[in-house]
C-alpha positions in Angstrom: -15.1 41.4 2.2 -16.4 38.9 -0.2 -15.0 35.3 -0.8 -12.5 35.0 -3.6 -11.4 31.9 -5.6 -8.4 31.0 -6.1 -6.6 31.1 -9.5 -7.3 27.8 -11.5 -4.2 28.5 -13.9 -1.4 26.1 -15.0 -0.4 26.6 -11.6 -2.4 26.4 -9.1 -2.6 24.0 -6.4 -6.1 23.2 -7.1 -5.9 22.2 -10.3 -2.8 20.1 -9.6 -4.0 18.5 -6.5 -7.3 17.7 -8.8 -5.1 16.4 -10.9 -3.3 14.3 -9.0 -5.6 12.8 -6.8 -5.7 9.2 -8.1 -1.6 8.7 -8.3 -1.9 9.7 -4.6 -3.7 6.9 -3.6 -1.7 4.7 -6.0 1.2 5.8 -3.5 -0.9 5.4 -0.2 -1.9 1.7 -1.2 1.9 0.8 -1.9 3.0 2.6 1.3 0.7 0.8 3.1 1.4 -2.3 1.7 5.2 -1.8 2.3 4.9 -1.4 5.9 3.0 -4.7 6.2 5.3 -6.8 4.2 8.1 -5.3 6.2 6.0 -6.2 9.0 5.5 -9.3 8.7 8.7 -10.4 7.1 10.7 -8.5 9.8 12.7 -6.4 7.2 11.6 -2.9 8.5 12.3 -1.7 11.9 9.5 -0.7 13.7 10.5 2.9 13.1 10.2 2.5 9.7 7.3 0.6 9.9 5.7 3.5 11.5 6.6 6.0 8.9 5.0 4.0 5.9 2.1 4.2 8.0 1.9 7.8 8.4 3.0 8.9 4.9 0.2 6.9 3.7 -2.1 8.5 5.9 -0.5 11.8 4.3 -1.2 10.5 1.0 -4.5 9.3 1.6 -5.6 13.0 3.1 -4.1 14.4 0.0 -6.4 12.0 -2.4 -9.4 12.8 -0.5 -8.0 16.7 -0.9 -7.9 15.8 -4.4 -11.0 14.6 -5.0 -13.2 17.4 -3.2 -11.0 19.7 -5.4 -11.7 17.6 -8.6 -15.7 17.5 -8.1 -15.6 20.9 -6.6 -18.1 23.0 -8.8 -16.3 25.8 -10.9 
């Protein structure tokens, strides 16, 4: 059974993930930053804290996603 690419339509997650790879580290550098102004000015709980940090992880994997898929040869 031989390899087949995905569809690289209007709609497919490749093309949008390429797409959107820069706005998704736009969104990890403000989570990040969030959680360590609420940090350090005590206005998060820790909980929340927490959570910026992992969504930004999540958003960060989903650049780097991104850009693989973006320089990906076609």
């Amino acid at each position: 059974m031989e390899n087949q690419e995905p569809p690289n339509d209007l709609w497919s997650r490749r093309r949008w993930l390429a797409r959107l790879s820069l706005s998704f580290l736009i969104v990890a550098c403000w989570l990040v930053y969030t959680g360590f102004q609420g940090e350090q000015h005590h206005t998060l709980s820790r909980g929340r804290v927490l959570l910026c940090y992992v969504a930004a992880m999540l958003a960060f994997v989903l650049f780097i996603m991104g850009t693989r898929e973006r320089h990906r040869p076609s």
